[in-house]
GUPA-250437 format. One record per residue (C-alpha): residue in three letters; x, y, z; residue number from 1. Coordinates in steps of 0.2 Angstrom, whole numbers, plus 5000, padded with zeros to 4 digits. Each point is the difference from the previous one (the first is absolute). Last residue first. Example, Ala and Ser with C-alpha at 12.3 -4.5 7.8 and 13.67 -1.06 7.14 Angstrom:
// residues 2
resn, X, Y, Z, resi
SER, 5068, 4995, 5036, 2
ALA, 4994, 4983, 5003, 1
This chain:
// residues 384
resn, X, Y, Z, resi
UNK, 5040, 4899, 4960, 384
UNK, 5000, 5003, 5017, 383
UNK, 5009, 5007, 5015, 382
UNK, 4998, 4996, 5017, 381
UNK, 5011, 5013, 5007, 380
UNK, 5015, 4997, 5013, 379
UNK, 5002, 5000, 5020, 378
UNK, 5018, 4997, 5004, 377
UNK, 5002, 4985, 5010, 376
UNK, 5018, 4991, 4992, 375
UNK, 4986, 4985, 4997, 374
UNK, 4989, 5014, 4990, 373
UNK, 4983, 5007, 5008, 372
UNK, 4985, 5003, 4989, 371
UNK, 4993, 5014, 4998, 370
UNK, 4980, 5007, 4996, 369
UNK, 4995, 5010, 4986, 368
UNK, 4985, 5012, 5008, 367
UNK, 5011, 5016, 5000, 366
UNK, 5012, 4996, 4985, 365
UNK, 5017, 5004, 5004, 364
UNK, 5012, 5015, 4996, 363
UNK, 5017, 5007, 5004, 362
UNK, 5009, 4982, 4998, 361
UNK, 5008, 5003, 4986, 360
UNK, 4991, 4984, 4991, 359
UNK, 4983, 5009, 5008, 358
UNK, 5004, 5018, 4991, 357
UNK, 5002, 4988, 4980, 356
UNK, 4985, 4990, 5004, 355
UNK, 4990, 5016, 5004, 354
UNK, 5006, 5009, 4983, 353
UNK, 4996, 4987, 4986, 352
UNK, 4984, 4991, 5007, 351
UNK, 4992, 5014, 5011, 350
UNK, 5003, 5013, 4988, 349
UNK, 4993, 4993, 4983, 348
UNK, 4986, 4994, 5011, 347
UNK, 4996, 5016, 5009, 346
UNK, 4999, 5009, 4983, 345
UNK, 4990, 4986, 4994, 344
UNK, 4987, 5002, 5011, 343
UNK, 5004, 5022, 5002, 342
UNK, 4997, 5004, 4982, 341
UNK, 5009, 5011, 4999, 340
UNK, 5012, 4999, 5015, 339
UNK, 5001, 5001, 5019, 338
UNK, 5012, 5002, 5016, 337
UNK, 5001, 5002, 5018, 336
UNK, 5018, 5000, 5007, 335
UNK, 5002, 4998, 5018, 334
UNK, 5017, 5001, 5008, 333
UNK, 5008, 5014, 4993, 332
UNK, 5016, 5005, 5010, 331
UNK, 5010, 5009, 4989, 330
UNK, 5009, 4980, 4995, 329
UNK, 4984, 4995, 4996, 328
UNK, 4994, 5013, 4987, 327
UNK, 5020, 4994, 4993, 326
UNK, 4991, 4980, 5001, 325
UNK, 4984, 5007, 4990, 324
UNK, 5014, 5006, 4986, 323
UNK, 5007, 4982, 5000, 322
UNK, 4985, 4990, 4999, 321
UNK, 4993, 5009, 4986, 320
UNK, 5018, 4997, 4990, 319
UNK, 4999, 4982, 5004, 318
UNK, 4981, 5000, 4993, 317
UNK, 5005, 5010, 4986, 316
UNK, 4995, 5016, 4999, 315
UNK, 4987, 5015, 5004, 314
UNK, 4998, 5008, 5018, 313
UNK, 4984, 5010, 4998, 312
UNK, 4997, 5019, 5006, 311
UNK, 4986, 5010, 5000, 310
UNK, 4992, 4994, 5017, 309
UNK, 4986, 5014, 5002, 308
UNK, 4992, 5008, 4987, 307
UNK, 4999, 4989, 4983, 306
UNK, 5004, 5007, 4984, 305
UNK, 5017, 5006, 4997, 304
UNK, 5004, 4992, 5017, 303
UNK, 5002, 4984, 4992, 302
UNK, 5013, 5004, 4989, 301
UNK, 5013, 5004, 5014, 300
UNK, 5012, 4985, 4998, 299
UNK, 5011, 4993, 5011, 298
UNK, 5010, 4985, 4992, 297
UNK, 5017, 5011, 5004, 296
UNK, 4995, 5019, 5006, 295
UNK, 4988, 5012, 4991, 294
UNK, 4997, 4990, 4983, 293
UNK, 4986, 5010, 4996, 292
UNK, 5011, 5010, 4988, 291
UNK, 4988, 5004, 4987, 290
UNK, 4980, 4998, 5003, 289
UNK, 5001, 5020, 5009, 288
UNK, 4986, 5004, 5013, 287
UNK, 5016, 5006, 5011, 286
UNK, 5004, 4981, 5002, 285
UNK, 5006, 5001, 5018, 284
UNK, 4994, 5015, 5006, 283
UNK, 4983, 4995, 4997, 282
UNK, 5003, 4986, 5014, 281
UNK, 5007, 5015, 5011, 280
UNK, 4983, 5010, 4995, 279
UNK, 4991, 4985, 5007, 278
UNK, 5010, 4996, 5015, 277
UNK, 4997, 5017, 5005, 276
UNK, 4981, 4999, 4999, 275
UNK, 4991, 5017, 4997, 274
UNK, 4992, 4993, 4984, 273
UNK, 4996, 5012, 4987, 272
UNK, 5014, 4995, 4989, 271
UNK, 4992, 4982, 5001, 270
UNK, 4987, 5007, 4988, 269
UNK, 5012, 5008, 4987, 268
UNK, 5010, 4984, 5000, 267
UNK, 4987, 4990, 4997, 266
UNK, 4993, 5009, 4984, 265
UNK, 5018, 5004, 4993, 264
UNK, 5001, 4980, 5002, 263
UNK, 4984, 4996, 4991, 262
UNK, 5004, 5011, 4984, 261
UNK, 5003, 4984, 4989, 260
UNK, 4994, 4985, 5009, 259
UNK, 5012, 4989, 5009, 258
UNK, 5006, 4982, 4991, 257
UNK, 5016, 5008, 4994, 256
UNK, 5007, 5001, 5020, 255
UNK, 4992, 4984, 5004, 254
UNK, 5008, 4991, 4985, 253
UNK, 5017, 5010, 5003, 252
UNK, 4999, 4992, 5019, 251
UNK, 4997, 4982, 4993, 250
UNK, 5015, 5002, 4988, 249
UNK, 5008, 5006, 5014, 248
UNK, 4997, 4982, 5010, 247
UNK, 5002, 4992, 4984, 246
UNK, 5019, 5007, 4998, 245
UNK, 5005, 4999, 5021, 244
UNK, 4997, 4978, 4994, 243
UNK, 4988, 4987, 5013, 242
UNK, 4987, 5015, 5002, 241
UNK, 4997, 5014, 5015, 240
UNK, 4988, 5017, 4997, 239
UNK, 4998, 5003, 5020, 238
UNK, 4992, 5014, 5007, 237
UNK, 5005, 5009, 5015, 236
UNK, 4994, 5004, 5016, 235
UNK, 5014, 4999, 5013, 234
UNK, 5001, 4994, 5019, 233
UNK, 5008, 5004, 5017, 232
UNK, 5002, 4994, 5016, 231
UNK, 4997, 5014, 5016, 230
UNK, 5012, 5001, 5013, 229
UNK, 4994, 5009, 5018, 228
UNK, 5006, 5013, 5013, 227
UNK, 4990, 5014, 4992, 226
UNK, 5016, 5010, 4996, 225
UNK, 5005, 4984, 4993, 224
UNK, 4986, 4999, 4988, 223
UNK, 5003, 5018, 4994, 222
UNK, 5018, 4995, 4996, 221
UNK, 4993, 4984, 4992, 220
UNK, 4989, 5009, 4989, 219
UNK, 5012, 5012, 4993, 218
UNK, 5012, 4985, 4998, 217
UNK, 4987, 4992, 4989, 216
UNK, 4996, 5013, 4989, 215
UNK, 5019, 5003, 4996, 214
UNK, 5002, 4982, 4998, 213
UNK, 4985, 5002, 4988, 212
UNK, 5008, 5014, 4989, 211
UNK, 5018, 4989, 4997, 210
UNK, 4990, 4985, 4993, 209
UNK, 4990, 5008, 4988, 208
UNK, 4981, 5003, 5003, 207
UNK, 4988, 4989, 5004, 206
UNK, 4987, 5003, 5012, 205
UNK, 5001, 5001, 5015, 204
UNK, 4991, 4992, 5016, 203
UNK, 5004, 5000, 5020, 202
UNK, 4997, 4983, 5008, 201
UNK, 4993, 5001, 5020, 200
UNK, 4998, 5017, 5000, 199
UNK, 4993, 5010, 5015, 198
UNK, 5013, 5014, 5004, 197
UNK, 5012, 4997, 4987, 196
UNK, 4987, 4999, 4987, 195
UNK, 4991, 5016, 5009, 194
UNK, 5016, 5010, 5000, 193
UNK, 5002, 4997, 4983, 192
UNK, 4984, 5004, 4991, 191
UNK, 4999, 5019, 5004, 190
UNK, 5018, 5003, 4990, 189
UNK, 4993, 4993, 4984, 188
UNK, 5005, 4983, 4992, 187
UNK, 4984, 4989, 5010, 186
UNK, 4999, 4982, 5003, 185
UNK, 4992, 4990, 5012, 184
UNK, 4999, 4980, 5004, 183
UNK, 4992, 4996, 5017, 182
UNK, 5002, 4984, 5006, 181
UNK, 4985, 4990, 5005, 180
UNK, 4999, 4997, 5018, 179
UNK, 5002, 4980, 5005, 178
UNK, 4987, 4997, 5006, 177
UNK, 4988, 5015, 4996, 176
UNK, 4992, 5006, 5019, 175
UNK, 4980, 4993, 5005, 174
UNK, 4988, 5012, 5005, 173
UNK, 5009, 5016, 4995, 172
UNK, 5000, 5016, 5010, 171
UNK, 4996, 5017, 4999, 170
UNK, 4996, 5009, 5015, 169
UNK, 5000, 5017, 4990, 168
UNK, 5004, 5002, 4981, 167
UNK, 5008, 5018, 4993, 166
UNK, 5007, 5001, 4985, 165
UNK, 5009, 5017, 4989, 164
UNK, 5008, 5011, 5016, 163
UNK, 5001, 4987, 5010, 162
UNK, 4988, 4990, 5013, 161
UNK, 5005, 4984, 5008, 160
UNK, 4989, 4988, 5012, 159
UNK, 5005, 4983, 4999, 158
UNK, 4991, 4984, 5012, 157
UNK, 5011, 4988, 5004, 156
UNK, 5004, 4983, 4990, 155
UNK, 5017, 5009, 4993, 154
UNK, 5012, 4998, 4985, 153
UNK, 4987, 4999, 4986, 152
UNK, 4991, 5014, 5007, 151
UNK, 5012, 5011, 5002, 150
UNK, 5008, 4995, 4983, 149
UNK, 4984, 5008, 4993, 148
UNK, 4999, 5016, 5009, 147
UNK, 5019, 5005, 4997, 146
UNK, 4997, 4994, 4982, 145
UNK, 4986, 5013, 4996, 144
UNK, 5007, 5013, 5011, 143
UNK, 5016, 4998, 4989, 142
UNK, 4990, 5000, 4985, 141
UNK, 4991, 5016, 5005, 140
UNK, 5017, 5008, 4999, 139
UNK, 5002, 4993, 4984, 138
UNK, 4984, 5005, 4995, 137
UNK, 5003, 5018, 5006, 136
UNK, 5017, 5002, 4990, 135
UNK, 4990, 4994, 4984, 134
UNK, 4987, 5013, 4999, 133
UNK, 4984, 4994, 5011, 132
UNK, 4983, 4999, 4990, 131
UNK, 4994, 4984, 5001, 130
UNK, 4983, 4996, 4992, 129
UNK, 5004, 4984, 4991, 128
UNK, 4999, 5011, 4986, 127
UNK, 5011, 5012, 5009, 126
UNK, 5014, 4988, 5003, 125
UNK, 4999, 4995, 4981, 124
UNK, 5003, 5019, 4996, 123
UNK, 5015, 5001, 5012, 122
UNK, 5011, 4987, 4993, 121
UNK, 5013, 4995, 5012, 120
UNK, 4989, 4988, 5013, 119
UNK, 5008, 4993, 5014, 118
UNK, 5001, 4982, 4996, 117
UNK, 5002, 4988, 5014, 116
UNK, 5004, 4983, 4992, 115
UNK, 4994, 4986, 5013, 114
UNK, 5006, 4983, 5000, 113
UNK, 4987, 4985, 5004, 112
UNK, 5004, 4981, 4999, 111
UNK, 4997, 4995, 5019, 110
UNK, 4990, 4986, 4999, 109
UNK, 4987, 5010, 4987, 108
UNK, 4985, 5001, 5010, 107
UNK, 5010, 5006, 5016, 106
UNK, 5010, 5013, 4990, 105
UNK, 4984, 5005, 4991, 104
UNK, 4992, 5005, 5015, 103
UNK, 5013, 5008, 5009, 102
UNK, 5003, 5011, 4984, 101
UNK, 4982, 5005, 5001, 100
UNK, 5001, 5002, 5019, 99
UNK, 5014, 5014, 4996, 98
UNK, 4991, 5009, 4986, 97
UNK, 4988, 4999, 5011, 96
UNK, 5006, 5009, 5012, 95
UNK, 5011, 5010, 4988, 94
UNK, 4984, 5009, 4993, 93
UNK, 5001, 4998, 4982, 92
UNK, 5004, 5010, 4985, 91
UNK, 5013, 5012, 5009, 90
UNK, 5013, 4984, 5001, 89
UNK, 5001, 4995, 4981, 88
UNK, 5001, 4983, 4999, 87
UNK, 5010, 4984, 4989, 86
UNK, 4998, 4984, 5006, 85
UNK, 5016, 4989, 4997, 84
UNK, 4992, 4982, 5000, 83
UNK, 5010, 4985, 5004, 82
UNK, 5002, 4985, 4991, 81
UNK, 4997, 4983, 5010, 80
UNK, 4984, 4993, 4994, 79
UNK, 4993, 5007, 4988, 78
UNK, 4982, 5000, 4994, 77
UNK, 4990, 5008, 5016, 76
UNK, 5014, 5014, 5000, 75
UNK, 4993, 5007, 4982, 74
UNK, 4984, 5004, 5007, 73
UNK, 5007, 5009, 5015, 72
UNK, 5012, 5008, 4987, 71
UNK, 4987, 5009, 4990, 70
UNK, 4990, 5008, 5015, 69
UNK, 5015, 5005, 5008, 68
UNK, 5007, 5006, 4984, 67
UNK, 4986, 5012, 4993, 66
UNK, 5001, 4998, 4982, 65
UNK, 5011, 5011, 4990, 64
UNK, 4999, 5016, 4993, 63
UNK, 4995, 5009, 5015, 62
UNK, 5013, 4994, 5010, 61
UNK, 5009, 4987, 5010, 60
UNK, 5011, 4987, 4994, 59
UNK, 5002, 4983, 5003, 58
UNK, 5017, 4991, 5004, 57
UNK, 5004, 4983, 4999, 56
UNK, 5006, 4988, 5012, 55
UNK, 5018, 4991, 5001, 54
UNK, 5002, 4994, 4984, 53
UNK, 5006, 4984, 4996, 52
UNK, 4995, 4993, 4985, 51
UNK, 4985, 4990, 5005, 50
UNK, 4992, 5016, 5011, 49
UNK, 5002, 5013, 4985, 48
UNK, 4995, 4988, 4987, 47
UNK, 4984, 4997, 5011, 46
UNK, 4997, 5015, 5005, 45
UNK, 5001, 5009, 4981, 44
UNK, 4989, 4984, 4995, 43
UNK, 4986, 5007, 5015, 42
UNK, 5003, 5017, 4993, 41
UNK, 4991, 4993, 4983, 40
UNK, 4985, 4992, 5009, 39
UNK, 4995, 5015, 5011, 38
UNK, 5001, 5010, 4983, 37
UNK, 5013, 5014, 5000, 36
UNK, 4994, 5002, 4980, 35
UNK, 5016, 4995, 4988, 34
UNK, 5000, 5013, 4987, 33
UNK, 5006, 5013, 5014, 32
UNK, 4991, 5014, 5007, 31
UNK, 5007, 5016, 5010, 30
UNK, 4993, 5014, 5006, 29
UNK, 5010, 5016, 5007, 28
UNK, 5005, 5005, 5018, 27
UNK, 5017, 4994, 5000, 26
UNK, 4997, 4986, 4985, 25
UNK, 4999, 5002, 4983, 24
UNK, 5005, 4989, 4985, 23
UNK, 5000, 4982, 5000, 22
UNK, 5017, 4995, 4993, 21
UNK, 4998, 4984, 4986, 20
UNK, 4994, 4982, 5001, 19
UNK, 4986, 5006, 5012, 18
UNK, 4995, 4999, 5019, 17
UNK, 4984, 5008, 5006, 16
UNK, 4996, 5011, 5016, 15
UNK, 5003, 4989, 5015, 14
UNK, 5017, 4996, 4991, 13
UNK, 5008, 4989, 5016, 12
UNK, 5017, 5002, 4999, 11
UNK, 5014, 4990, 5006, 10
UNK, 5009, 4997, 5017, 9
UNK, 5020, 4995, 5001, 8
UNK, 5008, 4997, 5019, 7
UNK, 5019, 5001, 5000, 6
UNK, 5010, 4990, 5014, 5
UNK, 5016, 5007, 5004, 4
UNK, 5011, 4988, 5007, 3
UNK, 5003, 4998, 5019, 2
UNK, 5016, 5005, 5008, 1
């Protein structure tokens, strides 16, 4: 039986990185002390593609930069990191959604990953001028992902027309090789049948340990129904030192460092948001700055100002590495993280955590190449 082998992605902070919590999020801006500069990303790609990560994701929104756009620049300065593109179906036809991907997969040598985002916040979709409720985007989704993976998968002209999209004799010119996987998430009932259907990695965020498997299961189930397995990854944030008492030191610092009435601000805008995984992130912390401590080294202190992930795994490195290793054990296979500020956030991880994964053999660096031992068993070059 082969060994689970975790992937781990970071962050890419298309809207600005800071030394404390950014709020916003979910519809709201967002600014950080560090501009998202061309130039300052590039160091986040760099750190992320020396240390180990996987690729990065970049999110999508109207209080961030436009990720395609963003990440096409960025891909000309890295060399083997991949790029998790966030996009919202509804925004774009799926045609060319689908050439675009093809395009960047051939440009990039294979190093795109697509994050489909539904859309939960209603007043952003209208400013982008789409007004479906949330049950008619995910169906639209479907449509969306139905179309695209058609074109991907065939060389035949495609003619489909549902109840939201509609395309006739569309084709590609030239197919992505290999297909991007498809990375979704979504906590309301609407979302899973479209994860199982057309998933390749289904996301959530982090919540305790026992919560997830439940996730999970749910999606398996529906997955099955559909005659197909679907991996699994979390979005979490990472707060990680060399001793569990700096680590929370650093959380207490990020806690104290928040304006005063900031988090009754946040909370009350997020509480407009129809998203279930966001009113199951504000379940977690209750808008309260006691008790954040929901479940060993998980820590609910983000959410009390940023929509979306709000919850960071804080402790040790060994610590760290143990909590991502129960995410494991439920089936979490992916886990795509980030820190303020996200550079040295992605060193602080990639040097104490990352060494501690590959030494149990769950975890090796993408581009770090083996050598082969006189008893032939491939090992890591390591360095010092």
């Amino acid at each position: 039986m082969t060994e689970q082998q975790l992937s781990f992605h970071w962050f890419l902070p298309t809207y600005g990185d800071s030394r404390g919590l950014i709020p916003g999020g979910h519809g709201s801006s967002m600014s950080g002390d560090r501009p998202a500069t061309l130039r300052y990303l590039n160091q986040i790609t760099a750190a992320s593609e020396y240390v180990g990560f996987e690729g990065v994701l970049t999110p999508t929104g109207a209080w961030c930069e436009d990720a395609w756009l963003t990440t096409a620049m960025l891909v000309q300065t890295s060399e083997t990191l991949k790029f998790l593109v966030a996009l919202r179906p509804g925004l774009v036809s799926p045609t060319l959604a689908a050439q675009m991907a093809a395009t960047f997969q051939r440009h990039s040598d294979g190093r795109l990953l697509l994050n489909v985002v539904t859309g939960g916040e209603q007043r952003e979709q209208e400013a982008y001028g789409d007004f479906l409720d949330k049950t008619q985007r995910y169906a639209r989704t479907g449509e969306f992902l139905h179309i695209v993976r058609k074109l991907w998968e065939s060389s035949e002209p495609f003619s489909f027309a549902g109840e939201h999209l509609r395309v006739e004799n569309a084709q590609l010119s030239a197919r992505p090789d290999p297909i991007p996987p498809v990375f979704f998430g979504g906590s309301s009932g609407p979302a899973g049948p479209i994860a199982a259907r057309y998933a390749d990695t289904y996301l959530t965020w982090g919540e305790p340990v026992d919560a997830v498997a439940k996730k999970l299961d749910w999606i398996r189930g529906l997955a099955a129904i559909e005659g197909r397995t679907v991996d699994f990854g979390l979005r979490i944030h990472v707060i990680s030192r060399d001793t569990s008492e700096q680590a929370w030191a650093e959380a207490d610092r990020l806690l104290e460092s928040i304006p005063a009435g900031t988090i009754e601000a946040v909370q009350a805008n997020l509480a407009q948001s129809d998203s279930e995984g966001q009113r199951r992130m504000a379940e977690l912390h209750n808008g309260r700055k006691d008790g954040l401590e929901i479940a060993p080294n998980l820590w609910a202190g983000v959410g009390l100002v940023r929509g979306g992930a709000g919850t960071a795994l804080v402790g040790s490195h060994a610590e760290v590495a143990d909590r991502l290793l129960e995410y494991a054990a439920v089936g979490i296979d992916h886990f795509i993280l980030s820190g303020y500020p996200h550079l040295e956030e992605a060193y602080w991880f990639g040097e104490g955590v990352l060494p501690i994964l590959e030494r149990k053999g769950v975890w090796q660096h993408p581009a770090r190449p083996q050598r082969v031992t006189r008893a032939g068993l491939a090992t890591p070059f390591t360095t010092r």
